[in-house]
C-alpha positions in Angstrom: -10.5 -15.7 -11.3 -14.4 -15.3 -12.0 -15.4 -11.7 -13.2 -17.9 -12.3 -10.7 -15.1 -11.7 -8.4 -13.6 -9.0 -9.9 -17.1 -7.3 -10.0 -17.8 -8.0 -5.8 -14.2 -6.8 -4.6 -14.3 -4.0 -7.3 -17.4 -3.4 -8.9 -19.5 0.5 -7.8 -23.3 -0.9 -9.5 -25.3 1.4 -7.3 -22.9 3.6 -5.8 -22.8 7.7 -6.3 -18.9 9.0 -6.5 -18.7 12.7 -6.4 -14.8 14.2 -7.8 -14.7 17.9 -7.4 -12.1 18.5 -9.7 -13.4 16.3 -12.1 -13.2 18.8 -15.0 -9.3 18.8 -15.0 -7.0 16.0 -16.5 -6.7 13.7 -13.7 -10.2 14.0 -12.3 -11.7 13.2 -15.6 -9.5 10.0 -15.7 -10.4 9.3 -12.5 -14.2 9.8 -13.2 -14.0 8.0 -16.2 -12.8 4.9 -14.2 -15.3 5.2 -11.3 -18.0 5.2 -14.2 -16.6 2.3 -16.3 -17.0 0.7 -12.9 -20.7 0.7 -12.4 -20.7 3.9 -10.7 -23.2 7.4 -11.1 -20.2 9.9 -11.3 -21.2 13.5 -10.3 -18.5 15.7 -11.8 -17.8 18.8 -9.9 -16.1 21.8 -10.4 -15.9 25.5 -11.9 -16.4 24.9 -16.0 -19.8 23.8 -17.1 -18.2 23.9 -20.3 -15.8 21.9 -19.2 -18.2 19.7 -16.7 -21.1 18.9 -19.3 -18.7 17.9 -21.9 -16.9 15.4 -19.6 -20.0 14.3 -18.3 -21.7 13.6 -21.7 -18.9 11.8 -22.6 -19.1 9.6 -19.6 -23.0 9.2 -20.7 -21.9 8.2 -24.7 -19.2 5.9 -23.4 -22.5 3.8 -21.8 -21.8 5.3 -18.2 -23.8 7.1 -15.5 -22.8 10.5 -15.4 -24.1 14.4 -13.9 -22.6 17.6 -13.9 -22.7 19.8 -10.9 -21.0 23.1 -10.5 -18.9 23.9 -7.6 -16.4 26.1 -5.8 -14.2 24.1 -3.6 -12.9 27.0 -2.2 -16.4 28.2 -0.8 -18.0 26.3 2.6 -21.6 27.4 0.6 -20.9 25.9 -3.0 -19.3 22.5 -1.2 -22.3 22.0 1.3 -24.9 22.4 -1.8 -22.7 20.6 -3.9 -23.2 17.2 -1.4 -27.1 18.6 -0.8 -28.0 18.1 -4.7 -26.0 14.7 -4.8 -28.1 13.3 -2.2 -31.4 15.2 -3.4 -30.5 13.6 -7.1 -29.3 10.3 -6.2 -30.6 9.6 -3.4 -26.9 8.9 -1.7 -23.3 9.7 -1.9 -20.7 6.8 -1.3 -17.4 8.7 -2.5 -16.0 11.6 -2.4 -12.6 12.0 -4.4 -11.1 16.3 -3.8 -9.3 16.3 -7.1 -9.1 20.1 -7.4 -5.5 21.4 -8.0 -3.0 24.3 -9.0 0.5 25.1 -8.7 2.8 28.6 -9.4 5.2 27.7 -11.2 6.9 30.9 -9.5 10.7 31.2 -8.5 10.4 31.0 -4.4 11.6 34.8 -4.6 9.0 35.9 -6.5 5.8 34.1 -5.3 3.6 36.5 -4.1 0.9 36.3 -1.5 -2.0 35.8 -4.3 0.4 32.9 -5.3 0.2 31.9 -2.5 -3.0 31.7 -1.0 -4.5 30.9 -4.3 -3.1 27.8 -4.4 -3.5 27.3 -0.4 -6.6 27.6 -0.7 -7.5 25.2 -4.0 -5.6 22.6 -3.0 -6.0 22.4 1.1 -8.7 24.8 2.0 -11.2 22.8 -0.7 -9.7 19.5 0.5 -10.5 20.3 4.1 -14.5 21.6 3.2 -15.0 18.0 1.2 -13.9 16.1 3.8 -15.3 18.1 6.6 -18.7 18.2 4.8 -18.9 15.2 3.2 -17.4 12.8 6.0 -20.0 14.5 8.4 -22.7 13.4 6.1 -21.2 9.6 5.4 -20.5 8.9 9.1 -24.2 9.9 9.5 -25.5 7.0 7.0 -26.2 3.4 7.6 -23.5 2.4 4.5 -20.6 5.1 5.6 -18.6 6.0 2.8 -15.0 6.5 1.4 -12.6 9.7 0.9 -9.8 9.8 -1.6 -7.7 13.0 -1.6 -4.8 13.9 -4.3 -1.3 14.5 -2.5 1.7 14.3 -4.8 5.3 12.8 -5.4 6.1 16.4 -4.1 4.2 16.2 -0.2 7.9 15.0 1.4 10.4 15.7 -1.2 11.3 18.7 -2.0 11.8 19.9 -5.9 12.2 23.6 -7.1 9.2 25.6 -8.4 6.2 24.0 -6.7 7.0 25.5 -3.6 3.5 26.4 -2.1 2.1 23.5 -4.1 4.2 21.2 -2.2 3.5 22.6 1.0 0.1 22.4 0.5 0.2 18.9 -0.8 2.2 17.9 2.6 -0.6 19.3 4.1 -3.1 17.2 2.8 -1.2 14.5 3.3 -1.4 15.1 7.1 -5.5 16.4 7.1 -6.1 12.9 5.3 -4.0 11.1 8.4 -6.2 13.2 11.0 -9.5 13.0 9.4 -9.0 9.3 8.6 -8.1 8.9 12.2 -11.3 10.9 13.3 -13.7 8.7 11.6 -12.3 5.2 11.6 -14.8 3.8 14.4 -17.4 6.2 12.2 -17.7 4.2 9.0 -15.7 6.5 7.0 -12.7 5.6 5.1 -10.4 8.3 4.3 -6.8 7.9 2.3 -4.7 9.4 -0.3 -3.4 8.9 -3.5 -0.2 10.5 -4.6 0.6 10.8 -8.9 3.9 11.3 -9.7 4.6 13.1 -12.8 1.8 13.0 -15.1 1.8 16.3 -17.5 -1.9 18.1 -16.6 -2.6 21.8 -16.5 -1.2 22.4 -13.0 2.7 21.4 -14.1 2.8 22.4 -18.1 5.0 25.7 -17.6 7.6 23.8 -15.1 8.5 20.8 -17.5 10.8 22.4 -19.5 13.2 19.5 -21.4 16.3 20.0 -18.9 13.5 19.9 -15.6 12.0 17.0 -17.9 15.9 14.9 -18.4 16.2 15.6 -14.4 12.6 14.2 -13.8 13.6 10.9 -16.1 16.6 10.5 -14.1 15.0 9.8 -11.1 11.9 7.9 -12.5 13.0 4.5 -12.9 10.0 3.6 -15.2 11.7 6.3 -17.3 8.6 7.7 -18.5 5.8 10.5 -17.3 2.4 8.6 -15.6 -0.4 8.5 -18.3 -4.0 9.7 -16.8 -5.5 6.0 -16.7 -3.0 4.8 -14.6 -4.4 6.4 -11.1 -7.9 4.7 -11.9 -6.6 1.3 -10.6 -5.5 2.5 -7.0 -8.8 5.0 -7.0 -10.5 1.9 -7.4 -8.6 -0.2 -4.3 -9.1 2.5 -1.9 -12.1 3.4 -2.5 -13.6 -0.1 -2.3 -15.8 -0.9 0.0 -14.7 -5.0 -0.3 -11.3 -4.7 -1.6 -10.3 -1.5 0.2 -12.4 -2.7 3.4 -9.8 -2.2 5.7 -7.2 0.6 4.1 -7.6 3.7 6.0 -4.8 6.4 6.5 -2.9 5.2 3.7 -1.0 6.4 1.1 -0.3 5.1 -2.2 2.0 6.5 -4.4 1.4 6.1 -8.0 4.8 7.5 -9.8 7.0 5.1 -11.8 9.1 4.2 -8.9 10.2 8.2 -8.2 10.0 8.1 -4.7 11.8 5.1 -4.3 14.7 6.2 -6.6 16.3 8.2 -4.0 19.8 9.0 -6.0 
């Protein structure tokens, strides 16, 4: 196999691949990756701290990278946050909603900030990206691609991510209705669902017994390592290899949800 090959079905040499969310663990993996493949990565989100730094890594790893603050949470912030892409770059091919928490409260005592904070981070913003962005994509001659996060945890149930796996369900069935929407519009839309991989969102719930139960049912035996999600980010998001993947889901978790036990 040529790496000419490799480079048509998978390469992104003039594409622009927006992650809002790309300040956290997993976005930053995930921007890395898009970057190492050719691509101008915008990462998006609240830190600029946190943003610059992952950016200018990007840049001194030989990559194409900008940082560009967003709320993903706010209609405003994600409409300007697609307005400067295009206004910088001239385009925008993907868009990848990365942002994510989780309260790590007992179901008895989440309260209604609990609750809606994470409602809104991790379905609200998904929604605005896709709503936003997908109107601009359908509205260009080269369409584009959407990759949202769902999780292990969008249709099995585990304690102590209760509104986190509700929401995650959720985006699970906006990315089935969205992709649905624009299919005859040029616009790709699928999701990619981690497992286990230890990231800010799931530190205070992965206590060693929660951890010994999590092993159990992980046939790889092991937690996901940040670099692994880059491969299927890549697939899906292709416009060769991925050509004709919409509405799907690909879950990327050691064999968890296939251990049913």
């Amino acid at each position: 196999m040529s790496n000419e090959f490799v480079q048509s079905m998978f390469g992104y040499d003039g594409q622009v691949v927006v992650v809002i969310g790309g300040t956290g663990v997993l976005g930053g993996a995930i921007c890395e990756g898009f970057a190492q493949a050719g691509a101008t990565v915008v990462v998006a989100g609240r830190s600029e701290e946190r943003g610059q730094e992952r950016a200018e890594a990007i840049t001194t790893g030989g990559g194409t990278a900008s940082f560009i603050q967003v709320n993903a949470t706010e209609r405003a912030s994600v409409q300007s946050l697609c307005e400067q892409t295009v206004e910088q770059f001239g385009r925008v091919d993907v868009l990848v909603n990365c942002a994510g928490v989780n309260s790590a409260a007992p179901y008895e005592e989440i309260t209604d900030e609990d609750w809606d904070k994470v409602i809104s981070t991790n379905l609200t913003a998904t929604q605005l990206g896709c709503q936003i962005f997908a109107t601009h994509m359908s509205r260009t001659e080269d369409g584009g691609s959407i990759l949202n996060i769902g999780s292990v945890t969008s249709d099995r149930p585990l304690s102590r991510v209760y509104a986190y796996s509700a929401s995650k369900a959720a985006v699970l069935s906006l990315t089935k209705n969205v992709g649905r929407e624009y299919a005859t519009k040029g616009v790709r839309v699928n999701a990619l669902c981690p497992g286990f991989f230890p990231a800010e969102q799931n530190r205070k719930i992965l206590q060693p017994e929660r951890v010994a139960k999590i092993m159990d049912q992980t046939p790889m035996t092991r937690f996901g390592e940040p670099h692994e999600l880059v491969g299927a980010s890549l697939l899906l998001c292709s416009r060769n290899a991925g050509s004709f993947i919409t509405i799907a889901e690909i879950y990327v978790d050691g064999g968890f949800t296939g251990s049913r036990l």
